[in-house]
C-alpha positions in Angstrom: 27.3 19.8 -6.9 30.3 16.9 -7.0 28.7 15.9 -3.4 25.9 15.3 -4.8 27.5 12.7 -7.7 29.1 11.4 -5.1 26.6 10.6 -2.4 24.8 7.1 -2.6 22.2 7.4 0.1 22.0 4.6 2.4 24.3 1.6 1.9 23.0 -1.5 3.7 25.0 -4.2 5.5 24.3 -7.7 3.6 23.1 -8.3 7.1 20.1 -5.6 6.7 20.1 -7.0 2.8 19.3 -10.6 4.3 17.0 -9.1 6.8 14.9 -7.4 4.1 14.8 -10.3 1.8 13.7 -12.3 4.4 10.8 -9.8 5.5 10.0 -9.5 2.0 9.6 -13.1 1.6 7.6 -13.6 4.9 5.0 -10.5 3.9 4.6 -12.5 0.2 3.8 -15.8 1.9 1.4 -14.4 3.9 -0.3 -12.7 1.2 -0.4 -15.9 -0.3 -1.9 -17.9 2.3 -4.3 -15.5 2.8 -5.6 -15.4 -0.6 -5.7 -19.1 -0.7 -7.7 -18.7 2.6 -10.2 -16.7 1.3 -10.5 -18.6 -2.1 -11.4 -22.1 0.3 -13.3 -20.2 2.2 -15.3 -18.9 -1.2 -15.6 -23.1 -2.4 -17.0 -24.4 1.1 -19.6 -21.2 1.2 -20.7 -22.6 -2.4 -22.6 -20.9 -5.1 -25.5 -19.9 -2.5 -23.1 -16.9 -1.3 -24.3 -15.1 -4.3 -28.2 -15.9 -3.7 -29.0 -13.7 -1.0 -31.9 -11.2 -0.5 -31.7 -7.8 -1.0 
């Protein structure tokens, strides 16, 4: 059972640390511009996006 206590899993480098981060921070600004994308997308189309026939 003291193996267990003692066992921390995977320890990353601060290499893979910085690696992560940055990935993390590429995937959020992507998110980002994508929503942004789809919002100006959304204000060129107008109000008429919503009229449409059944």
């Amino acid at each position: 059972m003291s193996e267990q206590d003692n066992d921390k899993g995977i320890v990353l480098t601060e290499a893979q640390k910085r690696a992560r981060r940055s990935r993390s921070i590429a995937i959020a600004v992507s998110l980002i511009v994508l929503v942004v994308l789809f919002y100006m997308m959304t204000l060129v189309k107008g109000p008429m996006i919503l009229v449409r026939p059944l």
